[in-house]
Residue, then its C-alpha position, 0 to 999 in steps of 0.5 A: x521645480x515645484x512637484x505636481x499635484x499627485x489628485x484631482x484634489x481631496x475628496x475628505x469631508x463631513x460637510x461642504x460649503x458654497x463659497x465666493x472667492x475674490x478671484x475674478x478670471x481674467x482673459x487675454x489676448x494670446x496675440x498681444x505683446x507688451x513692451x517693458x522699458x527702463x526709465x532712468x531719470x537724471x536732473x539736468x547736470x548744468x551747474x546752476x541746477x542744483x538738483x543734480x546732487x539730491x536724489x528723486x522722490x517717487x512723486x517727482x518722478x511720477x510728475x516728470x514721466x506724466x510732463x513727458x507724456x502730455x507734451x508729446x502725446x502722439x508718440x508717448x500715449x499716456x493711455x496706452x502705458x502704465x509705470x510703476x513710480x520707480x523706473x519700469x514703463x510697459x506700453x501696448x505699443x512701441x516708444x521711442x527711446x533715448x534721451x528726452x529733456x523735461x523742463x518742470x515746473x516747482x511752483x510760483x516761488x521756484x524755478x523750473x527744473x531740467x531732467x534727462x529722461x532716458x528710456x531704454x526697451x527690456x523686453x518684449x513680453x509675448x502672452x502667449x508664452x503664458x498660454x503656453x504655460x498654461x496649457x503645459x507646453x512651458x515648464x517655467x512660470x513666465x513671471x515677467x509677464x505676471x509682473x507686467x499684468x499685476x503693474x498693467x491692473x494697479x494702473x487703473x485701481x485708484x481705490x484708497x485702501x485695495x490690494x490685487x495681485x495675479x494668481x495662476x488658477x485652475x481657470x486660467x489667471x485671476x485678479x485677486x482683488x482685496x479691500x483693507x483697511x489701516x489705521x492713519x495719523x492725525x494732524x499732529x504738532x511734531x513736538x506733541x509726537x516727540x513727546x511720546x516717542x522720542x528717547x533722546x538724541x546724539x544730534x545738535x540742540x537748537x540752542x546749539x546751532x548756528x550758521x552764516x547769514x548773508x544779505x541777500x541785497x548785499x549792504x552788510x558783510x556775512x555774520x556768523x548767528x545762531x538760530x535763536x537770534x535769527x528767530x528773534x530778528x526775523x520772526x520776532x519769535x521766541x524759541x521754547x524747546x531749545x535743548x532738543x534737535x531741530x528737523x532740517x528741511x535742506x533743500x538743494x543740498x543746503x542745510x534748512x533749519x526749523x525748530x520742530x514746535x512750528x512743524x505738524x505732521x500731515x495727516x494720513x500718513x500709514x500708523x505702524x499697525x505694531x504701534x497700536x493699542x490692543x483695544x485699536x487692534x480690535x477696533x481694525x478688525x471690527x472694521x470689516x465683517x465678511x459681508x461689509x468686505x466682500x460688497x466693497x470688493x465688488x464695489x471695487x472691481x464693478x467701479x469705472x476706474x476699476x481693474x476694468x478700466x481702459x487701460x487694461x483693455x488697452x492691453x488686451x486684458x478683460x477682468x470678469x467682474x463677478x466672484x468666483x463660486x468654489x465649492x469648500x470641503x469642511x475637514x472632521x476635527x481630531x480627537x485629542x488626548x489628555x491625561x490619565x488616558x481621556x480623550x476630548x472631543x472637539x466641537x464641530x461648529x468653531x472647533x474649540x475645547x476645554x479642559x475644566x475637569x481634564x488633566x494635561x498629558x503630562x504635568x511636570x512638577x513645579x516645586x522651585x518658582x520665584x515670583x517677581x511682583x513689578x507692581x508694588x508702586x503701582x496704586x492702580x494696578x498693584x497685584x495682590x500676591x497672595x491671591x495671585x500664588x493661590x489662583x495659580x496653584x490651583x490652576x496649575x493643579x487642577x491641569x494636574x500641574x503640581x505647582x509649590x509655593x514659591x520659594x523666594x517673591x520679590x517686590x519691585x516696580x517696573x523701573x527694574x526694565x529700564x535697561x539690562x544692567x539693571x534686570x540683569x542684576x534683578x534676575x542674578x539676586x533672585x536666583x541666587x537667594x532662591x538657589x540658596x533657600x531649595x535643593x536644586x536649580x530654579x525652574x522658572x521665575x513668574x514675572x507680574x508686570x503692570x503693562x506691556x513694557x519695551x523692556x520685556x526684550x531685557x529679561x528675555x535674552x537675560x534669562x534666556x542666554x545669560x542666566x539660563x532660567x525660564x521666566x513667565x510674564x504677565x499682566x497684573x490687571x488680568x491677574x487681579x480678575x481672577x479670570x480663569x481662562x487667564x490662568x489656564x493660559x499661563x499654566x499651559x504656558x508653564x507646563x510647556x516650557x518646563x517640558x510637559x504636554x498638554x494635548x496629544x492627537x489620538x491619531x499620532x500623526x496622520x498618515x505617519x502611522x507606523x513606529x517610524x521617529x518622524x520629526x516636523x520642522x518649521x522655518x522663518x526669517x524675519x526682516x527689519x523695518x523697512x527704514x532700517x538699512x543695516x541690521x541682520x535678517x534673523x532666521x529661526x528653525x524649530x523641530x519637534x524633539x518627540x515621536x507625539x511632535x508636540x515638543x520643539x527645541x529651537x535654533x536662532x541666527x542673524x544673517x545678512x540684511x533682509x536675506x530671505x534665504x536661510x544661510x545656516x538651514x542646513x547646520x541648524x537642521x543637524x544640530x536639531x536632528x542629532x538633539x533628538x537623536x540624543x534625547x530618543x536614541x535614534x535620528x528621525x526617518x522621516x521630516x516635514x518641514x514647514x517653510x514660511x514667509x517666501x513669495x512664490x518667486x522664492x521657490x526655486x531658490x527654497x528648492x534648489x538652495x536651501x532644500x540641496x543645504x539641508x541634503x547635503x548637511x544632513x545625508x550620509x551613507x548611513x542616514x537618508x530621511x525622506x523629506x517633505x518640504x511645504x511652504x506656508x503663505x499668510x501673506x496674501x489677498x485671497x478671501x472666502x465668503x459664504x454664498x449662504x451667510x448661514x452655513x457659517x458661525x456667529x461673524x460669518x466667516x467660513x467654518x474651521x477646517x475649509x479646504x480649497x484645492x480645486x478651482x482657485x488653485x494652480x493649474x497643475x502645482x500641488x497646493x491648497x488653501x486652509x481656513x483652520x481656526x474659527x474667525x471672530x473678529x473681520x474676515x478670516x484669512x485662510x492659509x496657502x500652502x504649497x508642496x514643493x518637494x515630497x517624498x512621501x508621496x501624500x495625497x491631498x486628503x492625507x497632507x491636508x488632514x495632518x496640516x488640519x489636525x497639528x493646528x490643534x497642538x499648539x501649546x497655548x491655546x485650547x483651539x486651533x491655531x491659523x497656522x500650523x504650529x512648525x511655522x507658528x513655533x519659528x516665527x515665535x522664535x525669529x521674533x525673539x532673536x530680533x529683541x535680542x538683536x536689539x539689545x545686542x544694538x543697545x549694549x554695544x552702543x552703551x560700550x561704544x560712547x563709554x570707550x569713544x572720546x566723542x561720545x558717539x557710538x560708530x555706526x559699524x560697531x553696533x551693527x557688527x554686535x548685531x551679527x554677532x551670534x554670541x548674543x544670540x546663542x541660548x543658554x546651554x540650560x535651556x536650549x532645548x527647552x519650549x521657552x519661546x512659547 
């Protein structure tokens, strides 16, 4: 079980700060039970049904739950129960179960439909099972019944754009009710969005299809006819895009053919938030500034149909609907370390730095680059090279980065990032007539590019597994500005992964003090997209190889689809642990390691599987390192307002550095909350962390200092970061493994229609080159080397 909090909570602070937290107490009836049923919905199986073959959509299913209850009201109180959509009901009082037959009705044109609707009881969930485990009396978390609670709460929140969940607090549960908002589609023709998105297809052409025509009055045999002709005859319209698919409207299993140019996507429907613009990114941000969120929320929770409504009250569930007061602590920022000894001090307000006049830690010396120049056909946004070689030169040396000439520059156009072959072959040539012009291998090839290209993923796992060369990207049109914080960017990023450091914590590691190698690791998944029913989950594990921790080498894998548990922890932490064994001449007696992306229903399995992996892979009779593990949330609604809009900066978001670990925490688990950059745009979103295992036996103020303090060591940036730079580092990494999951898809395609006599790839081929960890294995030249950053 996760380990309990060792405090009363820290005590560490140059400041304080009133707070309003979107947590509003929640109080129940400790008498009450609640009964959860199973909802299986079948169509009716008589054969003139033909619904029987197809699959139920969550809106039908909803229609058919809601005809169930208005016709028999008394025994199926609609106000009394609540359904997720999918097949769970949970109702305040008993229902009768078994089979019930629902005749629904699909619209003028159509014939009613028959379903099966077979209800089944699960359990019965007694509340005062959660009061047990509130007053200590239950080890375990009764989840069943926080689910049943977070379903009971959705039931009566109708508000476009809200998001809630339960949270165990030091005050006994609490709704944690937040407002979002999210880009959504316009009404659009579907061949204008082709036209932007679409990249050709293995399905049928319009012009290609045909089908049989029958006469619905019987006067005239079937005929074959293809669909052009049948527009003609029965539209007396005309055809334009023959030579793409169509879309197939089917219905009852039988095909339904439509040519995309008479079809429209329905506006508000969600836009990939990944798909948007930089400049719309922004404009999302704006959208909300602390105070705009916080009056909405409140609107929310006060609103008739609210969480508030009856049917929570039903359940014997009251919401309080006033926020929740938490007192912050604002943590001192570290001192950091520069070169030649200096020290800078970060500023208090939105904790930033600067280096202008300062040297890094350690510049190592650049004296083989080649620069790729991309933008040589680009009449608007051509790089002027010569500009661009001397900016960055002097840059790099005034960071006390002692950056050569090039040895080799290379003009092309951004055509080079239209498939593999073609930039494997680009990388291959530059490297082998710069190898040939300069003593020793090349370092690293700057790559200028007019924009931000899907063919970026090309030269990363190129480079980064077949060739063994760092690359740095970036944009011409910054470049052009000689902007300086431009510059410094990248020469950060080239000094990183060359091996160089560019800052230092004065104090080492916080509450690490002695001569004992301790080493940080960071740890994440990432998943596909959720239409995407085969590719690999990538797990990425990152470890400081360095007594300062601020140099990380990195370890990626595929493994099962959407398997949130790390199948190789254990063997990726070894590999790590004897990589810095080799490079320090000893294995670290202290790890930290930083878990990110798992829910708090996850935490027994990162405890008793994933953590038990790690001991057992790592722990011998000669070698038994003390393990903290820590898990790192971003991913949830919980948001902090200032009472007083002016103990905060310019946006009005909390100072870096607030601390929460008091009253909107759990009850007795060792967690806290921590806002740990300055916020400029919308409303900082601090980060949750949770101590599941310690045998360091921290304090609040010594693991939440450390965790502060790291998030100013983050490579690239002269501030802090918002998460702490383990999980930063690994969610970097898992990135990357699933861009060269995607090449790994495209080359095994490519292969698989140039060796199928149909021409089609199989669908089992190129998802089996997704699993395969060739394509994920980095180069042995840079394995160890910073090249995620």
């Amino acid at each position: 079980m996760p380990i309990k909090r060792p405090d009363n909570g820290g005590k560490l602070a140059i400041r304080q700060v009133r707070l309003l937290v979107n947590h509003f107490p929640v109080s129940f009836d400790p008498e009450r039970t609640v009964f959860h049923y199973d909802v299986d919905v079948k169509p009716d199986m008589s054969p003139h049904n033909c619904s029987a073959k197809k699959s139920i959509s969550k809106s039908v299913l909803r229609l058919i739950k809601d005809k169930l209850f208005s016709d028999d009201p008394m025994r199926f109180p609609l106000n009394m129960t609540t359904f997720d959509g999918k097949k769970n009901i949970y109702s305040a009082v008993p229902l009768p179960m078994g089979n019930f037959k629902v005749e629904l009705s699909r619209g003028e044109e159509m014939k009613s439909r028959s379903y099966i609707l077979t209800v089944k009881l699960v359990n019965e969930l007694k509340f005062n099972t959660l009061e047990d485990y509130l007053s200590g009396n239950l080890s375990c978390i009764p989840r069943d019944i926080l689910q049943g609670m977070d379903l009971i709460m959705n039931e009566n929140l109708s508000f476009r754009g809200s998001q809630h969940s339960i949270k165990l607090t030091s005050q006994r549960p609490g709704l944690c009710l937040d407002s979002s908002v999210m880009a959504l589609r316009k009404r659009l023709p579907v061949i204008d969005f082709l036209m932007e998105h679409f990249r050709g297809s293995e399905n049928q052409n319009t012009g290609d299809l045909k089908f049989i025509l029958e006469d619905p009055e019987g006067k005239h045999p079937p005929r074959e006819i293809g669909l052009i002709q049948y527009f003609r005859e029965k539209y007396r319209t005309e055809i334009m895009y023959k030579d793409i698919p169509c879309l197939d409207l089917r219905r009852c299993d039988r095909k339904n053919y439509v040519p995309m140019e008479f079809c429209t996507l329905v506006e508000g429907q969600r836009y990939p938030k990944e798909d948007l613009d930089r400049d719309s990114r922004l404009l999302l941000k704006e959208k909300l500034t602390p105070p705009q969120r916080k009056n909405i929320i409140c609107e929310m929770v006060q609103a008739e149909d609210g969480p508030c409504g009856d049917v929570a009250q039903n359940f014997g569930i009251v919401v309080d609907t006033t926020m929740t007061r938490e007192l912050g602590r604002v943590i001192e920022p570290p001192t950091l370390k520069v070169g030649n000894g200096n020290m800078v001090r970060v500023d208090r307000e939105d904790c930033q730095y600067n280096l202008v006049g300062k040297s890094v830690v350690e510049g190592k010396p650049v004296k083989r680059w080649a620069l790729i120049d991309c933008s040589s056909d680009d009449r608007y946004n051509k790089l002027n090279s010569g500009v661009f070689i001397q900016n960055l030169r002097n840059r790099c040396r005034s960071l006390g980065v002692c950056m050569e000439e090039p040895v080799l520059c290379r003009f092309t156009g951004m055509h080079e990032f239209s498939g593999v072959g073609a930039i494997q072959e680009l990388l291959a040539s530059v490297v082998k007539e710069a190898n040939g012009k300069c003593k020793g291998r090349l370092q690293i090839i700057v790559c200028v590019m007019t924009m931000k290209h899907p063919g970026k993923k090309y030269l990363k796992w190129v480079s980064e597994t077949q060739i063994g060369v760092l690359t740095q990207c970036c944009l011409s049109s910054y470049a052009n500005k000689g902007n300086d914080q431009c510059y410094a960017k990248v020469s950060l990023k080239i000094n990183a992964k060359l091996g160089g450091s560019n800052v230092e914590l004065i104090e080492r590691l916080p509450c690490f003090e002695g001569e004992e190698h301790v080493m940080l690791v960071g740890a994440d998944v990432n998943h596909p997209d959720a239409w995407n029913a085969t590719c690999p989950s990538i797990a990425a594990v990152v470890a400081t190889m360095n007594p300062a921790a601020n140099r990380y080498a990195a370890r990626v894998r595929p493994q099962e689809h959407r398997k949130e548990k790390i199948l190789n922890f254990g063997t990726m932490c070894l590999d790590l642990i004897n990589t810095y064994d080799r490079l320090n001449k000893t294995k670290p007696t202290k790890i930290l390691i930083f878990r990110d992306g798992v829910s708090e229903g996850q935490f027994e399995m990162v405890l008793n599987e994933e953590l038990l992996d790690i001991k057992r892979a790592i722990c011998t009779e000669d070698y038994h390192p003390t393990i903290t593990l820590v898990t790192a949330q971003k991913r949830h609604q919980t948001r902090l307002f200032l009472e007083n809009e002016r103990d905060g900066g310019a946006s009005g978001n909390v100072p870096p550095g607030t601390v929460i670990d008091t009253t909107i925490c759990h009850p007795f688990q060792f967690d806290f909350y921590l806002c740990s950059c300055y916020g400029t745009l919308g409303t900082s979103k601090p980060t949750h962390y949770c101590v599941l295992w310690d045998e360091h036996k921290f304090t609040s103020d010594q693991l939440q200092k450390l965790t502060y303090h790291l998030c100013f060591t983050f490579a690239r940036c002269t501030k802090p970061v918002s998460l702490v730079p383990p999980v930063y580092y690994a969610d970097l990494v898992a990135f990357r493994g699933r861009e060269y999951q995607e090449v790994a898809v495209e080359l095994q395609s490519h292969a698989s229609a140039a060796s199928s006599s149909s021409g089609s790839p199989s669908s089992s081929s190129t998802s089996a080159a997704s699993f395969d960890e060739r394509f994920y294995k980095l180069h042995p030249d840079l394995e160890n080397e910073m090249f995620f950053i």
